[in-house]
N, C-alpha and C positions, 0 to 999 in steps of 0.2 A: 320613245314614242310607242313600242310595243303595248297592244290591247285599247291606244288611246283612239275612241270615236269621233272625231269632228265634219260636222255639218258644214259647208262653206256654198253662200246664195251665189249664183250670177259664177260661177266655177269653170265653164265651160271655156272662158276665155282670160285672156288681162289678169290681172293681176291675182283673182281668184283663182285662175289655173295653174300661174306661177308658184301660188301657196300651195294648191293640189300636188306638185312635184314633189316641192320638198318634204310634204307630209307625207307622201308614199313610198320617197326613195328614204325617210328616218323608219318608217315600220308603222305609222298611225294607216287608219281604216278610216277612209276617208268617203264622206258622200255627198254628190254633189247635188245642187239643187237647183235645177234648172228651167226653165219656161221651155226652150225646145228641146225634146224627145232627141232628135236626131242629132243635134248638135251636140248635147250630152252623152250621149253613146259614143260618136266619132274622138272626145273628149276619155271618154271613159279608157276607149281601146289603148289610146296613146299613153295615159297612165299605168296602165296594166304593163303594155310593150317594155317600162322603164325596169323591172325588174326585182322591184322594191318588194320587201317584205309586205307593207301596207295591203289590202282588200280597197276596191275602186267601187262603190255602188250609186243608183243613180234613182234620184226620186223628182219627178215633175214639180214644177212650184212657180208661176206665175204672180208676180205684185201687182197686177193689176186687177188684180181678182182676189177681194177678202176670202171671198167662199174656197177659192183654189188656196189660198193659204192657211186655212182651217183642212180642207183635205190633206194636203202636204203636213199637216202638225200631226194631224190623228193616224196618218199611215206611220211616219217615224216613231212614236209611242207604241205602235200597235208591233211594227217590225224589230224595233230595238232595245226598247226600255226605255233605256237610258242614251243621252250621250254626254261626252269630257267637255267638248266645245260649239259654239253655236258662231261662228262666224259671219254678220250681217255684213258682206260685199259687194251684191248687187245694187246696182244703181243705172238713172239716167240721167243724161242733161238734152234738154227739148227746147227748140227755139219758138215753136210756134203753142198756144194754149189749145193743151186737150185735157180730154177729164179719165176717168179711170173706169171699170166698170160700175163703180159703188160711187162714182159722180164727185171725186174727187180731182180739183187741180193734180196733172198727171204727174209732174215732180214730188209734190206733195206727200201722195198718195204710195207710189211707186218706191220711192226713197225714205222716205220716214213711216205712213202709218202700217202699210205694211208686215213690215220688219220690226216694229212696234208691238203688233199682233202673235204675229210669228213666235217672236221671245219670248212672250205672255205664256203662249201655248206650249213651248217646250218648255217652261222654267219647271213644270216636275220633271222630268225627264233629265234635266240637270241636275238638280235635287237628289238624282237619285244613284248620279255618278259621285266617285268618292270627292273628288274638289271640282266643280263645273267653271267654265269659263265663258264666258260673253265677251265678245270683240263687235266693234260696231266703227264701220270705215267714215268715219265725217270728213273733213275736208276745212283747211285755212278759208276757203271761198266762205264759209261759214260768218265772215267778218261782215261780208256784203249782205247779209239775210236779216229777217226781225219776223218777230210771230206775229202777224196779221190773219186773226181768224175769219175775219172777212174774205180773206182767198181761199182757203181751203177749199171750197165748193166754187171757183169763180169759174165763170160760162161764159163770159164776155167782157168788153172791155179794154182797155189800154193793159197790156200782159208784157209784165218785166221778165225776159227769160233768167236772168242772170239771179236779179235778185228774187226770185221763185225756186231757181236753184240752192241760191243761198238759206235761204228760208228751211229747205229739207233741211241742210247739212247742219244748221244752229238746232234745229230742232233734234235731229241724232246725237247731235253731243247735250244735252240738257235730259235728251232720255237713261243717255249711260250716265250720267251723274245720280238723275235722279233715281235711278234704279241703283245704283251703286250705295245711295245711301240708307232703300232699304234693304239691298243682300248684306250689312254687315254685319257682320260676327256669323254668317251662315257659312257653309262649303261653296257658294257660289259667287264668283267676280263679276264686275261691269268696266269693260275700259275701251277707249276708244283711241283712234287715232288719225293723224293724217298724212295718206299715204304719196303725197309732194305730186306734181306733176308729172304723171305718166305718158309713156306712151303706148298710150291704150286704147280700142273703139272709143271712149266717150269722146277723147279729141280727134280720131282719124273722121268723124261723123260731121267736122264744121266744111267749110268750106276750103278749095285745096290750099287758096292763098297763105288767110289766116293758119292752116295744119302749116305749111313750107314756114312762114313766121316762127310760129310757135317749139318747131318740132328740134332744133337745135339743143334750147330748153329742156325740155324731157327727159327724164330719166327713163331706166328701163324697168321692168315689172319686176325684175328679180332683188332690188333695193328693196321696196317696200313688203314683200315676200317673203324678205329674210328678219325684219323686224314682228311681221304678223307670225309667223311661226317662232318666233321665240316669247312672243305673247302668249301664245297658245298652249306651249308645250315646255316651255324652259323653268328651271326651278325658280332662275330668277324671278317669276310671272306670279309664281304658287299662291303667294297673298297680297301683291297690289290690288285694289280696287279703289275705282274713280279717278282716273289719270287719265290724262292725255297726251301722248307723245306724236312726232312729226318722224318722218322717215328722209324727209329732202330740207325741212327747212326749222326756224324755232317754232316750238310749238306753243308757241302764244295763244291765248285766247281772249277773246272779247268780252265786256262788262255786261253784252246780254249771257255768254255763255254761262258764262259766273253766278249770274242770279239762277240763287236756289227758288226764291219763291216761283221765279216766271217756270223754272223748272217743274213743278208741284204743280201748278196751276196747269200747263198743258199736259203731263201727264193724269191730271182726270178729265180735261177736257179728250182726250186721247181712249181714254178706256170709255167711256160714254160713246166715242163714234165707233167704238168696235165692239159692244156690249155683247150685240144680239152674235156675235161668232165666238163668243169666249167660253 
């Protein structure tokens, strides 16, 4: 992992921070990318503490905010060059409908178009490391979702949390596809995966019941941690692109995942709603 740079969103905690170990205690330079400041520092120090070869750096990055994820792109570029890996992690699941600052459905926006943008914007910066690598965390719950462009922007109304969620997570895997199939033949990978039910913030955030339900269930963060880093860095990884693997469960996927056209189709629908920051 010596000299390998990877970016990992949402890092500060869960499952992202569980990959931040192991990339620091193998010798990778790792930077995290995080919405708060403070929590990424307290995050940073712990890394550092581990002993690892690795370097721990730390850049602000917000998904709810295009314009903050366009700043977050242009500082990376501007600080690094280049980087080996782009690791889209960050996520939420939201029970009640809210919108983003760029007035998008907030799973939506947050989970998918985001980290959409984000990729756009560093794909030179991968480009420019010797084999680049894209990992993008979708999720089985992906089975419950369908692309309704009708929500993307929804303010009101009857609001499905689950299948809203679902909704981002078909959409992340249909973007690594479709981006997978135009990095081929280039030094650059798209692959994605599902990293099983964790026991991480997004479930400790339901209610206690359903957590004390659920939580037997759960795996621990360093399962899906030990597959994301061998994504990342392992020779095995060097030239898959467009795959999708499961960390807890088969990694089946759905006849919308599958479809290349609906893939195609929302990835311009996709660059159209992020034109003006590209």
């Amino acid at each position: 992992m010596s000299n390998t740079r990877v970016l990992i969103t949402g890092a500060n905690t869960g499952i992202g921070f569980a990959t931040a170990e192991k990339l620091v205690q193998g010798g990778a330079d790792v930077i995290l990318a995080c919405r708060n400041p403070a929590k990424a520092a307290e995050a940073q120090a712990q890394l550092q503490a581990l002993g690892g070869k690795g370097s721990v750096d730390v850049i602000e990055l917000d998904l709810n905010s295009l314009a903050s994820v366009k700043a977050a792109a242009v500082l990376v570029k501007e600080r690094y060059g280049s980087i080996d890996v782009l690791i889209n992690n960050a996520g939420l699941f939201g029970e009640a409908l809210y919108q983003t600052e760029d007035g998008y459905e907030q799973q939506f926006g947050v989970n998918y178009l985001a980290p959409f943008l984000f990729t756009q914007l560093l794909l030179p910066a991968l480009q420019q490391a010797k084999a680049g690598r894209i990992i993008h965390l979708a999720s089985v719950m992906h089975w419950l979702g369908s692309i309704k462009p009708e929500t993307f922007r929804q303010t009101s109304g009857s609001y499905r949390a689950v299948a809203a969620y679902g909704q981002s997570k078909l959409a992340n895997l249909l973007f690594s596809h479709a981006l997978a199939r135009q990095l081929e033949g280039t030094s650059v990978t798209s692959n994605a995966l599902h990293p099983g039910g964790v026991d991480s913030d997004i479930y400790r955030d339901l209610p206690k019941f359903q957590y004390a339900v659920m939580k037997p269930f759960l795996i621990p963060t360093s399962r899906p941690a030990n597959l994301i880093t061998k994504m990342a860095v392992s020779e095995e990884w060097a030239t898959r692109n467009g795959q999708y693997v499961s960390a807890h469960m088969p990694n089946w996927q759905s006849s919308s995942a599958k479809n290349s056209k609906l893939a195609d189709q929302l990835y311009l629908q996709s660059m159209d709603m992020v034109r003006e920051y590209l």
